[in-house]
N, C-alpha and C positions, 0 to 999 in steps of 0.2 A: 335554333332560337336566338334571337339577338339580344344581346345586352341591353343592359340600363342606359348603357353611354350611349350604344348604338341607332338606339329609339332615339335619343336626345340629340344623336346627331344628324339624324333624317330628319327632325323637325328644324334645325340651327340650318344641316344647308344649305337648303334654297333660301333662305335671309342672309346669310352669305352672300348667296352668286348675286342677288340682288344689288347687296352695297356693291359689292366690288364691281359690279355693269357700271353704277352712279359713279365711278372712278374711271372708268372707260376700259378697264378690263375687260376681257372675254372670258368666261367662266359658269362650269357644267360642276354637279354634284351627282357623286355615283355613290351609291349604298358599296356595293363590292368591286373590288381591285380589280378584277379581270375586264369588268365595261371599262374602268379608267382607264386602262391602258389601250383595250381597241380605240377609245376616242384618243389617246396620246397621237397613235400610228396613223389616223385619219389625217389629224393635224400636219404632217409631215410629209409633201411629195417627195417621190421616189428619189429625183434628183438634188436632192438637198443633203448636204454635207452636215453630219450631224456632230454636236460636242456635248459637255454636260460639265459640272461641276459638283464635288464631293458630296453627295449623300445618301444616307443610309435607308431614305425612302426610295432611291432610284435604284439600289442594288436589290433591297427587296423585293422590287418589282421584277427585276435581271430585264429592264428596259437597254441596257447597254447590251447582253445578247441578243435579247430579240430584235433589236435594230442591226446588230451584226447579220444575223440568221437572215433579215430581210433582206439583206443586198445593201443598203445604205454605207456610202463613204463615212469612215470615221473619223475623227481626230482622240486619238488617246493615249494620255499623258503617262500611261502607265504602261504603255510600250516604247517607252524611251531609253534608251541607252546608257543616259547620262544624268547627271543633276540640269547639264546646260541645256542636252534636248531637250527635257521637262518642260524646265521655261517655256523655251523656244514653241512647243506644242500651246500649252497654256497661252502663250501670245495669239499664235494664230487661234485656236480658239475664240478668242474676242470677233473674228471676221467669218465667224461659220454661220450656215444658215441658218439654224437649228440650233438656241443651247437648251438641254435641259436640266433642270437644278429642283431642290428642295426647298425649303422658306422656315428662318427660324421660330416665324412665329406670324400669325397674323388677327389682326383686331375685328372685330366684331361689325366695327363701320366699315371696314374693307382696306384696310392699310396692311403692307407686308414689310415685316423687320428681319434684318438678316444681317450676321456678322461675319468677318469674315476674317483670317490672319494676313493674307497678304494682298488679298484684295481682288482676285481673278474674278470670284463668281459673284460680286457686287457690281463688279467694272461689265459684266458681260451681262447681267439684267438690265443695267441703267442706260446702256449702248454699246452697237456696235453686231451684234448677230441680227438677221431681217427678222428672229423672232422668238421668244423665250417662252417654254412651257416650263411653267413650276406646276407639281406635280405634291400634294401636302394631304396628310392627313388629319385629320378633323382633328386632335390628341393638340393641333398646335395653336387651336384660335381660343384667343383668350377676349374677356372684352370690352377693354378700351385699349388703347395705344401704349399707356404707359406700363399696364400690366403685361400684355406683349413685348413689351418691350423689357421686363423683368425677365419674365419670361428665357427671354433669350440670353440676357445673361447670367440667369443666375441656375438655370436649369438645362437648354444645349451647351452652351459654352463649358460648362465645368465635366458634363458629361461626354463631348466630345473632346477635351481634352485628356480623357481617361482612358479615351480609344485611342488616341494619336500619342499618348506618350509624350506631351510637350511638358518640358522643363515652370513651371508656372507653381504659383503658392497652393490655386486650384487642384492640381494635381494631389497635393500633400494631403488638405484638406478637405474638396468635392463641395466646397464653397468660394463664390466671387468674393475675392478682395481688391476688387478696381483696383491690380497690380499697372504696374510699366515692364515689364519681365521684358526682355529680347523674343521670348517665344512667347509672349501674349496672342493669343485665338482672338483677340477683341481689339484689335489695330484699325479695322474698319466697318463701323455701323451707320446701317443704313437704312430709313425710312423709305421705302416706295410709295406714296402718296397718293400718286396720279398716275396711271400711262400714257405715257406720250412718244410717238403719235396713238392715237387709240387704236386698239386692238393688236397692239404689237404681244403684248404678252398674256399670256393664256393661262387662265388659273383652274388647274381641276384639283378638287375637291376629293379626298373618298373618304366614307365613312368609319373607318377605322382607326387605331392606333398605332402609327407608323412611325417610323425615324425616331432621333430624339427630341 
């Protein structure tokens, strides 16, 4: 039996995928994780080098095994050797066919906010992969922009940096204090407004509550 949210989120989907089409997205609404991800894999020919960027809706899915499992080339950052490999992977990343990422939050008219510490997985939505599947659960549309935009920082950001262990006042507290810390998680935010070109980036949907 599905929840209260559940119900409320198969009625918000499709007005979702809506707004965000009027933005020139591309974007599907699944009730349950398992279609979202068969349509992630549709999305993605065989010969496309795939990468992704830190989230915890994309681990929960284990989209980065089953893309291994597939045969798909990968770029990951977490088999580097080094602090410098890291990078170096994360660069090329920017030039992969394929990135996939999570999204800190998105608005009700169809705008996507997302912050980022050093700025990889905002740089590799806004350009640079021929195609970015974000991948979000319903838990993160809020609805106007500026509560989205709260949103992300005052509720992933504090909460992912409880997971990462970054040196921040957040940490102490599990509240934003628009720090300047050296290890500030909120060094770069970003509104996605538009796509452009259109249908470069792909928004699915699922009815649940995932990531932070």
């Amino acid at each position: 039996m599905k929840t209260p949210n559940e119900l409320r989120y198969d009625k918000l989907g499709p007005l979702l995928v809506k707004a965000l089409e009027s933005r020139h997205f591309n974007a599907w609404y699944f009730s349950e994780s398992s279609d979202a991800v068969e349509k992630v894999f549709s999305l993605i020919p065989k010969t496309d080098t795939i990468s992704w960027g830190g989230s915890l809706t994309l681990t929960s899915l284990n989209l980065k095994e089953l893309a291994e499992e597939k045969g798909y080339k990968l770029i990951d950052r977490e088999k580097a050797g080094s602090p410098e490999e890291r990078v170096d992977l994360m660069r090329q990343a920017l030039l992969c066919d394929t990135f996939l990422t999570g999204t800190n939050a998105i608005s009700e008219d169809g705008q996507l906010v997302n912050i980022d510490a050093i700025g990889n997985r905002v740089a590799a939505m806004t350009f640079g992969p021929k195609q970015v599947i974000v991948v979000s659960g319903m838990n993160k549309v809020r609805q106007t922009l500026d509560i989205a935009l709260a949103r992300a920082r005052t509720i992933a950001a504090p909460a992912n940096v409880q997971r990462l262990n970054y040196k921040t006042p957040c940490l102490e507290t599990g509240s934003c204090s628009d720090c300047k810390s050296p290890e500030s998680i909120c060094s770069y935010i970003v509104t996605t407004r538009l796509c452009r070109p259109a249908g470069r980036i792909k928004v699915i949907l699922i009815g649940k509550d995932l990531g932070l």
